[in-house]
N, C-alpha and C positions, 0 to 999 in steps of 0.2 A: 759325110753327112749322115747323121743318125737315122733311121726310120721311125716312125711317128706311124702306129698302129687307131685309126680313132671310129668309135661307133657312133649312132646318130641318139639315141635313146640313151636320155641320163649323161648327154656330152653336148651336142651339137642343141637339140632339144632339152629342155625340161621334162618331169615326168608331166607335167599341165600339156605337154607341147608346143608352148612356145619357146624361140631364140633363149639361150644362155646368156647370164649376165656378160658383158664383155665379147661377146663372139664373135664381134668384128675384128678386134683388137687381136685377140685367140688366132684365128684363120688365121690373119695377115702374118702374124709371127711362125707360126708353123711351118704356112707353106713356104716362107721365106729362110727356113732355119731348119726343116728336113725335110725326105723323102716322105712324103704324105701318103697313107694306104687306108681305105676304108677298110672296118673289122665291124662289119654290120649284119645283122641277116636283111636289110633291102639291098647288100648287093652282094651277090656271090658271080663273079667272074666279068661284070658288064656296073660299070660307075653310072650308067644312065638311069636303071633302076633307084639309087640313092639320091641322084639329082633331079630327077622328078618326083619324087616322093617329096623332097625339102624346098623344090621351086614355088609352092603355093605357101609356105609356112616359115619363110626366111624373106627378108629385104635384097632387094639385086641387088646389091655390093656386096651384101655375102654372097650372093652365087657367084660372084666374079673368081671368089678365092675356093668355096665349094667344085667348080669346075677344074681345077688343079689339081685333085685328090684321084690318086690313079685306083683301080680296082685289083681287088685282091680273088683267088679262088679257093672253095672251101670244099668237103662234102659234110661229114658229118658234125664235126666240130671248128668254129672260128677258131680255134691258135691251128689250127693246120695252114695257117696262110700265113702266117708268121714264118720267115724266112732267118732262122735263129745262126746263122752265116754271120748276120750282120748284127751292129751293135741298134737297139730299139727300142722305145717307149709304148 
């Protein structure tokens, strides 16, 4: 299974900050279709941070599939958590 790199700004959100058109739909395919990793700066090494930040501005159904998305660690720049081993979007 492919890994699936995804940030919360301009993916997950809008830049308005609301839900993305489709994002239910989105989630459900992804986490069902690869290895899901946040590539965010709300999280660097701990996914709690990104799922509290998106639990007041997303529908519970999407935090159903939002909780499935493991955390990645970064220091200075987000591709350094990119695990380029494996094949990834």
């Amino acid at each position: 299974m492919k890994d699936l790199y995804l940030d919360i700004n301009g993916e997950i959100l809008t830049k308005d900050g609301k839900p993305a058109n489709y994002l239910l739909d989105f989630l459900k395919k992804a986490t069902e279709n690869y290895n899901c990793y946040w590539l965010t700066t709300h999280c660097k090494g701990d996914a709690k941070t990104a799922v509290d930040y998106l639990e007041s501005r997303l529908p519970d159904e999407a935090m159903n599939f939002i909780r499935k998305i493991k955390p990645t660690s970064w220091n200075t720049l987000k591709t350094e958590a990119i695990n380029f081993d494996n094949d990834f979007i």
